[in-house]
C-alpha positions as CSV (number, residue, x, y, z in Angstrom):
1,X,60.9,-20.4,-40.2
2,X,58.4,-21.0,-42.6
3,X,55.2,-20.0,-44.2
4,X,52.9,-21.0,-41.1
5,X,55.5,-19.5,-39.1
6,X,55.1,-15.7,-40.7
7,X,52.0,-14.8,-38.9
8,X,53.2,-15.8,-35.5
9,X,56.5,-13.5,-35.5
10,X,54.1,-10.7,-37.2
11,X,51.8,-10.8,-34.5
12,X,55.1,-10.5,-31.8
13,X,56.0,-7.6,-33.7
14,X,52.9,-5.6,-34.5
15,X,49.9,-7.6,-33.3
16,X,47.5,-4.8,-33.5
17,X,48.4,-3.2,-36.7
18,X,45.5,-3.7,-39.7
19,X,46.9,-7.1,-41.7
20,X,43.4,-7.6,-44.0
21,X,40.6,-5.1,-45.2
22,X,38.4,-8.3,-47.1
23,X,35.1,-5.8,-49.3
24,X,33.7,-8.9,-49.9
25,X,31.9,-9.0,-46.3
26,X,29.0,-7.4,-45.2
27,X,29.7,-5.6,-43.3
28,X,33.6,-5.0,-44.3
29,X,35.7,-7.1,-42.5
30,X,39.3,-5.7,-41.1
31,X,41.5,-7.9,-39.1
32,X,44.3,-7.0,-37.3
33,X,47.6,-9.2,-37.5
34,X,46.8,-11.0,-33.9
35,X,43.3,-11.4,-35.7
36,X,44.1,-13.2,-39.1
37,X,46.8,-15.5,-37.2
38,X,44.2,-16.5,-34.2
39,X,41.7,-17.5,-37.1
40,X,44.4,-19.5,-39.0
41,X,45.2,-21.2,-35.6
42,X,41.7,-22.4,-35.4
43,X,41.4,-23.5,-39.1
44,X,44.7,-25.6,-38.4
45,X,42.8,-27.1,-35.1
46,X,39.6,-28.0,-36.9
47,X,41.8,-29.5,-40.0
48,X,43.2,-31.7,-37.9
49,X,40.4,-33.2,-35.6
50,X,37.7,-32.9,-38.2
51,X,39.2,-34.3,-41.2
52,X,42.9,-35.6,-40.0
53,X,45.0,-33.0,-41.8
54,X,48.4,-33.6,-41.4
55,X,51.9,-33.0,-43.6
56,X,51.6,-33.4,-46.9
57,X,47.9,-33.5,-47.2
58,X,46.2,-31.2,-50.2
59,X,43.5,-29.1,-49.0
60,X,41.7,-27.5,-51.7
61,X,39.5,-24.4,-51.7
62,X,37.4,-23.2,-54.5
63,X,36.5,-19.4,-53.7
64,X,36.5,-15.8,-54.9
65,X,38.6,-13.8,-53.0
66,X,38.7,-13.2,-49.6
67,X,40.3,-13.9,-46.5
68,X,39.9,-17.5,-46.1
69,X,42.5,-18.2,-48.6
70,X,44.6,-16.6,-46.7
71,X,43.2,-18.4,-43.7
72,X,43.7,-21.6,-45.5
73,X,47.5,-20.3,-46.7
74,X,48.7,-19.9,-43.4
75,X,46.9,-22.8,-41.9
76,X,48.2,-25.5,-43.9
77,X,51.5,-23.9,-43.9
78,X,51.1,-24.4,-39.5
79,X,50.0,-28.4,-40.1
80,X,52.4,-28.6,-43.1
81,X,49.7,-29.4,-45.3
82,X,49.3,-28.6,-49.0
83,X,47.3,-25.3,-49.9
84,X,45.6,-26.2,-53.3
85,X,42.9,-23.2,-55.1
86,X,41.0,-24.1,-57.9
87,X,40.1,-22.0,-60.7
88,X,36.7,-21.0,-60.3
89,X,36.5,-20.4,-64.1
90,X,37.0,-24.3,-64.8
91,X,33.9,-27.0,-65.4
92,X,32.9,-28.8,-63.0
93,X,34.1,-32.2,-65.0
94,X,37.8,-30.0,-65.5
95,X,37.6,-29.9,-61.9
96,X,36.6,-33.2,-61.3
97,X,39.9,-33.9,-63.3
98,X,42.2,-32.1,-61.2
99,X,41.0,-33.6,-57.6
100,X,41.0,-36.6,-59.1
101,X,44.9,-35.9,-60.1
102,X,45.5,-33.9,-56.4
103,X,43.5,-36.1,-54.1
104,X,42.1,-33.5,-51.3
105,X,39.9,-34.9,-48.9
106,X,38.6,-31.5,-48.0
107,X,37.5,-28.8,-49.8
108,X,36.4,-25.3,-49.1
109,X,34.0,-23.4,-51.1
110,X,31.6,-20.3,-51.6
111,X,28.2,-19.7,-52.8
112,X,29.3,-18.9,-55.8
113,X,30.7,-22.0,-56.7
114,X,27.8,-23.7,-55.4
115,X,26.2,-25.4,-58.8
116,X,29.6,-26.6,-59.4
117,X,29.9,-28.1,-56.1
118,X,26.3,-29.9,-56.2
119,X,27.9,-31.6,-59.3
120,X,31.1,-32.5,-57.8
121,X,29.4,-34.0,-54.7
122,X,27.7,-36.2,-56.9
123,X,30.4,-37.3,-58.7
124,X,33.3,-39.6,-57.9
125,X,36.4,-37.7,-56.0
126,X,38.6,-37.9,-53.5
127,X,36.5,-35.4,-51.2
128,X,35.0,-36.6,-47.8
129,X,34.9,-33.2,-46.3
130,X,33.0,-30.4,-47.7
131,X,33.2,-27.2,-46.1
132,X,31.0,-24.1,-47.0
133,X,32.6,-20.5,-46.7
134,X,28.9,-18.6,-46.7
135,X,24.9,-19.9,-47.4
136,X,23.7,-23.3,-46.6
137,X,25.9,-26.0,-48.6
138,X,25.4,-29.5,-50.1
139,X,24.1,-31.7,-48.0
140,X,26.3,-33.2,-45.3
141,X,28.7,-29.7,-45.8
142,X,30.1,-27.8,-42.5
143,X,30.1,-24.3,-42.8
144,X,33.1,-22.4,-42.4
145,X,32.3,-20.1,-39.2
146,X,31.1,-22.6,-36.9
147,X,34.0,-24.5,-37.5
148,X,36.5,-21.4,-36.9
149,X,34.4,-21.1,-33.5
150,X,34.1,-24.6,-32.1
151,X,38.0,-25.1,-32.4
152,X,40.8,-23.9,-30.6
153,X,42.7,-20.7,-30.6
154,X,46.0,-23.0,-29.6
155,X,49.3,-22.9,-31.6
156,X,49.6,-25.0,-34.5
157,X,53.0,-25.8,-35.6
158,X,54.6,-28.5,-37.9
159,X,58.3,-29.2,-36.5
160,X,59.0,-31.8,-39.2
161,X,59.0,-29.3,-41.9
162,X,62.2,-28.5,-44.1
163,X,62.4,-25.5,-46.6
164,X,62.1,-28.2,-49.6
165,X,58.5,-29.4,-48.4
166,X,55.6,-28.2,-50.4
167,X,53.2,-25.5,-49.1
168,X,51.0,-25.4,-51.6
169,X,50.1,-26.6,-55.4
170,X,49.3,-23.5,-57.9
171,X,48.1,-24.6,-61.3
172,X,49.4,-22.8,-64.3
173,X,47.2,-20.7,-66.3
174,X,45.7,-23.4,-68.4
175,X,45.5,-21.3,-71.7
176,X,46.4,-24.7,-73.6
177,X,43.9,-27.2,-71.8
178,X,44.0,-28.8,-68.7
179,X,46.6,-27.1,-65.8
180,X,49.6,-28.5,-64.3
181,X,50.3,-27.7,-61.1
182,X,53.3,-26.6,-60.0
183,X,54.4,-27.5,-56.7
184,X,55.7,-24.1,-54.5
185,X,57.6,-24.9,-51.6
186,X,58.4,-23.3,-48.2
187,X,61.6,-22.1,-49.3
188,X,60.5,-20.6,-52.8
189,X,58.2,-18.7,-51.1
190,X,60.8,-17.2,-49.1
191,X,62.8,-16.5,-52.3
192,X,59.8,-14.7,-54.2
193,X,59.6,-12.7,-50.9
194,X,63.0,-11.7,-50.7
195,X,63.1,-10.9,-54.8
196,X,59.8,-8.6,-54.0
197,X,60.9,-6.7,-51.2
198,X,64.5,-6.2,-52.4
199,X,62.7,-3.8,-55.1
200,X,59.4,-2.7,-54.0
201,X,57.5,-2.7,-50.4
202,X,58.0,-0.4,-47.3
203,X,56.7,-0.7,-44.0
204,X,53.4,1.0,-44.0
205,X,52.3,-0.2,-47.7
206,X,48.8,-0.5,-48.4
207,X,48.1,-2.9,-51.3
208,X,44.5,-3.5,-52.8
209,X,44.8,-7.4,-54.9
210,X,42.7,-7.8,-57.9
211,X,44.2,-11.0,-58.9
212,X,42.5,-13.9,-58.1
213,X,43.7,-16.0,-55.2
214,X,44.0,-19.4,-57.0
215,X,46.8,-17.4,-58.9
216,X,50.7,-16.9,-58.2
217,X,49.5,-12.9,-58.9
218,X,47.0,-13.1,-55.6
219,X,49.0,-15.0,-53.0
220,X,52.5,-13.9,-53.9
221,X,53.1,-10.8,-55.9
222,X,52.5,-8.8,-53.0
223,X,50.1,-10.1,-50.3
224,X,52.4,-12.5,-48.8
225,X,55.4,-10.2,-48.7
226,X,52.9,-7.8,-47.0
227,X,52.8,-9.6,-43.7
228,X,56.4,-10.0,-43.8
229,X,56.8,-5.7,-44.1
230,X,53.6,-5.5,-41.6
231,X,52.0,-3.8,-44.1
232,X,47.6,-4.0,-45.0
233,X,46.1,-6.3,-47.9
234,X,42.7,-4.9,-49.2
235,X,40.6,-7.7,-50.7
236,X,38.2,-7.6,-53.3
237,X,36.2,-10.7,-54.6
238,X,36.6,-10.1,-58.1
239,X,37.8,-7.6,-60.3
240,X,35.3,-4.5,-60.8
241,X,37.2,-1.3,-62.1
242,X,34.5,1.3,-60.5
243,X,34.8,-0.2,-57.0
244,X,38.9,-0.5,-57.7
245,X,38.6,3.5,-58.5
246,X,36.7,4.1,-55.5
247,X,38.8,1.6,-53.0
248,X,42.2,3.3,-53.9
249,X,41.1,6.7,-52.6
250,X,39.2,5.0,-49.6
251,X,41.9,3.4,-48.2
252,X,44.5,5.7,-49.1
253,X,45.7,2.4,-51.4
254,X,50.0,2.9,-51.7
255,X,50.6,0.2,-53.9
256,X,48.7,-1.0,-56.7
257,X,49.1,-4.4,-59.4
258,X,47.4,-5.3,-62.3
259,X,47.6,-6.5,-65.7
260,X,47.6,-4.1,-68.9
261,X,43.7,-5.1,-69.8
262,X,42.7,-3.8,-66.2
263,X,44.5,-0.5,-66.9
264,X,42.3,-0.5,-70.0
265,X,39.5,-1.0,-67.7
266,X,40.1,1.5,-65.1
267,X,40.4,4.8,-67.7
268,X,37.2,3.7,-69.4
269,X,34.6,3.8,-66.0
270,X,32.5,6.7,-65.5
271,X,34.5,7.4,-62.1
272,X,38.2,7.9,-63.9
273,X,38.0,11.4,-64.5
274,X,37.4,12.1,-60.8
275,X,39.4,9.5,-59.2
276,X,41.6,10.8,-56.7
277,X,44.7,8.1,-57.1
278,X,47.3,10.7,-54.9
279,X,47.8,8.1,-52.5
280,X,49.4,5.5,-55.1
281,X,52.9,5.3,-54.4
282,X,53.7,3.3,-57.3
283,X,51.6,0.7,-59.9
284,X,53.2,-2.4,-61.3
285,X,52.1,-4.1,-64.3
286,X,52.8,-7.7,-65.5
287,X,51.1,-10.5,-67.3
288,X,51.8,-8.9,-71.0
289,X,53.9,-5.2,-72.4
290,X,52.2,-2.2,-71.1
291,X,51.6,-0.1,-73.9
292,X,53.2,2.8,-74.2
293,X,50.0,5.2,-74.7
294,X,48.8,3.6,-71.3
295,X,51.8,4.5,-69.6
296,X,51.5,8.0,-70.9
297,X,47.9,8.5,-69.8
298,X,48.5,7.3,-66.3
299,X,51.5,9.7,-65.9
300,X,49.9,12.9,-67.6
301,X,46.5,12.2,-66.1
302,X,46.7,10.5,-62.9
303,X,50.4,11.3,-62.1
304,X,51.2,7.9,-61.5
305,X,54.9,5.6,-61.4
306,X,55.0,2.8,-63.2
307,X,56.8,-0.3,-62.7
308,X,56.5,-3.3,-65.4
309,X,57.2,-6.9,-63.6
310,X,57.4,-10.3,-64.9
311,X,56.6,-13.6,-63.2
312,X,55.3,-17.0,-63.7
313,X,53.7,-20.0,-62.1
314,X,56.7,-21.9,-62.1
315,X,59.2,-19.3,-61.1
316,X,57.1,-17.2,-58.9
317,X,56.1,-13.4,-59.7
318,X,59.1,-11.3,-59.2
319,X,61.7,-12.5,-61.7
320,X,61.9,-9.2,-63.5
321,X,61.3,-5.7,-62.5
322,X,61.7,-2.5,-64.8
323,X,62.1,0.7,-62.7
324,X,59.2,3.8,-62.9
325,X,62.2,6.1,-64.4
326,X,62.8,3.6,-67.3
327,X,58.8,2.9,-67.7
328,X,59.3,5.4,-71.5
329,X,63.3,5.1,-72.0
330,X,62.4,1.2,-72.2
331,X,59.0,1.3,-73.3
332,X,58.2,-2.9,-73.6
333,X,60.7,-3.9,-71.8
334,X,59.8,-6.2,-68.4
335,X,63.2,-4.6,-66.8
336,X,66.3,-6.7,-65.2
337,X,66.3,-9.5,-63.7
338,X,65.4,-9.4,-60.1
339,X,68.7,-9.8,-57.4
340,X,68.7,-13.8,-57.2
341,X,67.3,-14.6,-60.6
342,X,69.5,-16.0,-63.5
343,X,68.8,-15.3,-66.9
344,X,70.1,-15.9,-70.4
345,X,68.7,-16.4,-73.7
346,X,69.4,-19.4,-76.0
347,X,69.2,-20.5,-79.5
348,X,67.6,-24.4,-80.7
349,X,70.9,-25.4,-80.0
350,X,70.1,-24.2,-76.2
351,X,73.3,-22.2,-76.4
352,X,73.2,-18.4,-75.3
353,X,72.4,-16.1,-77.6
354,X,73.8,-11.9,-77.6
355,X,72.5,-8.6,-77.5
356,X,69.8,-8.1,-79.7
357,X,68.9,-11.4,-80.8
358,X,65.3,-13.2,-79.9
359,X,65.5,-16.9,-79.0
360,X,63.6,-18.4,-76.3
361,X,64.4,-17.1,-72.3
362,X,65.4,-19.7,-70.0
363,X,66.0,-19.2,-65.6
364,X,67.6,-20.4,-62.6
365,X,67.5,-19.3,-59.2
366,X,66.2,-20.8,-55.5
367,X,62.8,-19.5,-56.6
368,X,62.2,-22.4,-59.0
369,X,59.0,-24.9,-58.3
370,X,59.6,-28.0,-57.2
371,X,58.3,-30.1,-60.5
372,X,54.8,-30.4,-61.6
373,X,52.8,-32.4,-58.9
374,X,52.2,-36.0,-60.3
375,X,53.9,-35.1,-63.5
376,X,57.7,-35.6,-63.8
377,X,57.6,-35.9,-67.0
378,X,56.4,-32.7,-68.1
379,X,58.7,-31.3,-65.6
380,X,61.7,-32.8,-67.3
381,X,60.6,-31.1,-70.7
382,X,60.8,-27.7,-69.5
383,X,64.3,-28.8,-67.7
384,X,67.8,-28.9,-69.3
385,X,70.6,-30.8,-68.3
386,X,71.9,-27.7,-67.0
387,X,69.0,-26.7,-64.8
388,X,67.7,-24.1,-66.7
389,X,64.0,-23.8,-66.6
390,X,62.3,-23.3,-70.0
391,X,59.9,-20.6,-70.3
392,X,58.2,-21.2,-73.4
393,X,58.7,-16.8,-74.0
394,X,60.6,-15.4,-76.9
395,X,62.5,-12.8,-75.7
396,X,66.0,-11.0,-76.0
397,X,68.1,-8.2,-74.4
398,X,69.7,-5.1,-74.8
399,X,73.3,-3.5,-74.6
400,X,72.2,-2.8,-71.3
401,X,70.5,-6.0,-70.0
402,X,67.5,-5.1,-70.4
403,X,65.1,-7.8,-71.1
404,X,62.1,-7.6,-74.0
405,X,59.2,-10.5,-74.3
406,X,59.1,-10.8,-78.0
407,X,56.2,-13.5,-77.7
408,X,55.1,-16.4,-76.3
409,X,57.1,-19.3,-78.9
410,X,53.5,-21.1,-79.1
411,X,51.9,-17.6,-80.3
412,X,54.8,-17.4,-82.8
413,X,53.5,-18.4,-86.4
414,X,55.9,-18.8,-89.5
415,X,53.6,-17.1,-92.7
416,X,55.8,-17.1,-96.2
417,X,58.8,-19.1,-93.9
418,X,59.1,-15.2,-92.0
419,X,58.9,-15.9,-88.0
420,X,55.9,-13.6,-87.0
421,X,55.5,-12.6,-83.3
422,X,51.7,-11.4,-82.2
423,X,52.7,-9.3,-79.3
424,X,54.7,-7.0,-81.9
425,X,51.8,-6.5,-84.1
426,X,49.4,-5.8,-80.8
427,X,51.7,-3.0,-79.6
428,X,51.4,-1.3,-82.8
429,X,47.3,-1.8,-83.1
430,X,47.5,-0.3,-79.5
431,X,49.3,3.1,-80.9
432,X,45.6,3.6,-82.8
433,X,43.4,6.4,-80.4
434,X,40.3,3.8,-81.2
435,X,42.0,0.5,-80.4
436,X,41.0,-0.7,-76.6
437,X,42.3,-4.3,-77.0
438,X,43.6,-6.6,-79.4
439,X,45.1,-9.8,-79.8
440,X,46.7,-11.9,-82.9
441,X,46.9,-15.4,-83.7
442,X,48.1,-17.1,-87.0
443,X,44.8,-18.7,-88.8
444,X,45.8,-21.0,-92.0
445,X,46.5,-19.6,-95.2
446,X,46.8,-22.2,-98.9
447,X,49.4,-19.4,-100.2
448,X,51.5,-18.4,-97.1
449,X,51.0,-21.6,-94.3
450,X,49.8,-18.6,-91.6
451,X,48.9,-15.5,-92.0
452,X,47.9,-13.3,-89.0
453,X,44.5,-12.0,-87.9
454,X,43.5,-9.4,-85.5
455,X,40.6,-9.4,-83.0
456,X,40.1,-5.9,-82.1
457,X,37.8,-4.2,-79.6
458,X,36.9,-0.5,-79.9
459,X,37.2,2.1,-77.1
460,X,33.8,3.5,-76.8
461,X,32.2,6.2,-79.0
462,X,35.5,5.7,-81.4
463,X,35.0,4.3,-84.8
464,X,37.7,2.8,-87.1
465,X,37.0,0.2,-90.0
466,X,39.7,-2.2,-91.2
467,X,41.1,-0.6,-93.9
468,X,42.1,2.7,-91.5
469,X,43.5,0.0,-88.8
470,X,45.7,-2.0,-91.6
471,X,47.2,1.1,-93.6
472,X,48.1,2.3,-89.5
473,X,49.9,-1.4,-89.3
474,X,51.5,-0.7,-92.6
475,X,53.1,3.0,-91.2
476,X,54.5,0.8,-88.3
477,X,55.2,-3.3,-89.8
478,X,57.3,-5.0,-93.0
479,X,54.3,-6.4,-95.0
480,X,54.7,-9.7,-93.9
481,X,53.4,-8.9,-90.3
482,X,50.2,-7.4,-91.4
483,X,47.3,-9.3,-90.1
484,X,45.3,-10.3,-93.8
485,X,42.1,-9.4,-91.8
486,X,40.7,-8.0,-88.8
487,X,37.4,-8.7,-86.5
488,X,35.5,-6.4,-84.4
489,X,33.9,-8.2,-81.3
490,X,32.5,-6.6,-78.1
491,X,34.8,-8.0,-75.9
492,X,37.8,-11.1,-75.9
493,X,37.8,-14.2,-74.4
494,X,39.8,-13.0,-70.5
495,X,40.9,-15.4,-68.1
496,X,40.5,-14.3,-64.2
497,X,43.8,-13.3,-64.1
498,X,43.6,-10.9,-67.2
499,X,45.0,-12.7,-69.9
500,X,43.7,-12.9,-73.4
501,X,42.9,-16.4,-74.1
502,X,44.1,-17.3,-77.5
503,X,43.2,-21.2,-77.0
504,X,39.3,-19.8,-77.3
505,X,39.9,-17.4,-80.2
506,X,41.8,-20.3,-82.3
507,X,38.9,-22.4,-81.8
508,X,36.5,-20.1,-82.9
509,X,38.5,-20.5,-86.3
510,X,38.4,-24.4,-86.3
């Protein structure tokens, strides 16, 4: 069985029970399980006779959120065609790049993306197909709903398909230039699932997604292993902390997953003193350490459990997971590694490294991408001999296998020949009442090679200056990590998913 097999047995099972609640619709759209697999069925039908979809072909959409890349998911998994989101966050030249490297003959898209898509259409790609979600299109584009009603309501099924075939292309963040995309097949899908569920989900869940569906976070984290529990997916187009606050309580939201700058978020909108968050059964944070303060205001405000996660692109999102009861005894950590994941860290010399010592963390398991599509090369760098997938994080362990992100190794700078790590010097900004986000990078120094600096955005109505924020660094950090200044700015440079971008803030030193 594979992925455009899941909605089929969920329907047998529970066809009537509430699979999608998609905010992005006017009115609200809420489909049950019979619902969401009869309009995959049709996408699948209308692939095929309009544009020849078959296995192997990439279809790529290029959307906020919302149920049609789900519809999309599942339909491409029934043909065994290639699911392929774009970031909606790219240029339309970057994006010009990456069909160009994919080749899609189709591509679904919003009004939102609709200036980008007038300049694609225009341009040389590999598109022959254009399909609009909502509005009126570029010329010669279908829209979305008429097809979904002019095709059949007929199984789709591909019985050629092995658990080594791809199901669909998800490009990695992209925080160093151009993405790669890393090929996620039927059966690492089933993999992440199985991690996910071993840990986390019940029957019954409820789980609103703020990550955005062209990342591992939206399709996989939990949304997919949703339909396998029978559980509901609430939708929202795009990240907006208010209508988060207010969505939780609506639909009695039971399990909640975000990164630590949308935690941020959430406590400073007008609604958090009054959000009701009783229904959350737990909340699990990834993408960078949860700081410790956060934590504590979640649990003495809001009452709420906290589990810390770790994924990636190439892996898939559960590879770690650090229980709610260990969220302060382990404060930083990102937990164990989940039930089939492997885990070590190594030296330069690629051998494993001991308790307590930070070298780079490297993985095996069945949830492992298959390659980088059209790049085996890259590929092969991040490979050993051995199999073990390079992560590119410095991290190390403890006498009880618990596992600590010290940094990412390309964040690392060396200043006076000490190894400095970012991340460290973050967490202790964050211990400052004023300090509502931060990052670090290493600019050049004549003396030293790199000394750090610190971007640093203030919680509102809170006032620090420099000097206070340095002498706190120097009550928590050997001399040598102390950033040599610090800037103020209204906001950082995010990417959709939540990340700092570090790429943007290095080339505003240039």
């Amino acid at each position: 069985m594979y992925i455009g097999d899941y909605l089929d047995r969920r329907t047998i099972y529970s066809p009537d029970e509430l699979a999608i609640v998609d905010t992005g619709k006017t009115p609200e759209l809420r489909l049950s399980f019979a619902q969401l697999n009869e309009r995959a069925n049709r996408l699948a039908n209308a692939l095929r006779e309009v544009a020849g979809v078959g296995k192997g072909d990439r279809v790529a959409i290029l959307a906020l959120d919302g149920v049609e890349h789900l519809d999309l998911l599942f339909a491409c998994g029934k043909l065994g065609a290639i699911h392929t989101a774009l970031n909606w966050r790219l240029h339309w030249r970057e994006l010009q790049q990456i069909l160009a490297e994919v080749t899609p003959t189709v591509l679904l898209y919003d009004t939102a993306m609709q200036a980008s898509v007038a300049e694609l259409a225009q341009a040389d790609t590999p598109v022959r197909h254009w399909i609009h979600l909502d509005g009126t299109g570029v010329p010669d584009s279908r829209h979305y709903g008429d097809l979904l009603d002019a095709a059949a309501a007929t199984p789709c099924r591909c019985e050629t398909l092995i658990e080594d075939d791809i199901a669909a292309i998800v490009f990695t963040g992209g925080t160093t230039g151009l993405p790669k995309g890393a090929q996620i097949s039927h059966g690492q899908i089933a993999w992440n699932c199985l991690n996910t569920l071993i840990h986390d989900l019940s029957r019954g869940d409820i789980y609103l997604n703020v990550f955005p569906m062209f990342h591992v976070g939206g399709l996989f984290v939990y949304t997919l292993p949703q339909v396998i529990v029978g559980g509901t997916t609430v939708l929202l187009k795009r990240f907006d902390p208010e209508r988060v606050l207010r969505l939780i309580e609506q639909e009695r939201v039971s399990v909640f997953a975000a990164v630590p700058a949308m935690y941020q978020m959430l406590t400073q909108t007008a609604a958090w003193a009054e959000a009701n968050l009783a229904s959350l059964r737990f909340c699990t944070s990834g993408g960078a350490p949860l700081p410790v303060p956060l934590v504590e205001q979640y649990t003495e405000q809001k009452g709420i459990r906290f589990k810390q996660g770790f994924g990636m692109t190439e892996f898939g999102p559960g590879l770690f997971a650090l229980a709610p009861e260990d969220a302060i005894r382990k404060a930083g950590s990102i937990g164990r590694p989940n039930f089939y994941i492997d885990a070590r860290i190594v030296g330069p010399d690629n051998q494993p490294l001991g308790p307590n010592q930070v070298g780079e963390l490297v993985l095996k398991g069945p949830s492992i991408a298959a390659g980088y599509f059209n790049n085996a090369a890259a590929w092969a760098r991040v490979i050993d001999a051995e199999g073990w997938f390079h992560t590119g994080d410095l991290a190390r362990y403890d006498e009880e296998w618990y596992f600590y992100i010290v940094d990412r190794l390309k964040d690392m700078f060396i200043s006076g020949g000490e190894n400095v790590y970012p991340a460290e010097i973050e967490a202790a900004l964050y211990r400052h009442p004023a300090v509502f986000q931060c990052a670090v990078i290493g600019v050049p120094d004549p003396k030293w090679g790199e000394v750090g600096k610190a971007f640093v955005v203030l919680k509102p109505e809170q006032t620090a200056t420099a000097e206070e924020l340095l002498a706190h660094l120097g009550d928590h950090l050997a001399r040598y990590k102390i950033p040599r200044s610090i800037e103020f700015t209204a906001s950082l440079p995010i990417s959709p998913a939540g990340k700092v971008l570090r790429r943007e803030l290095r080339q505003l030193q240039a």
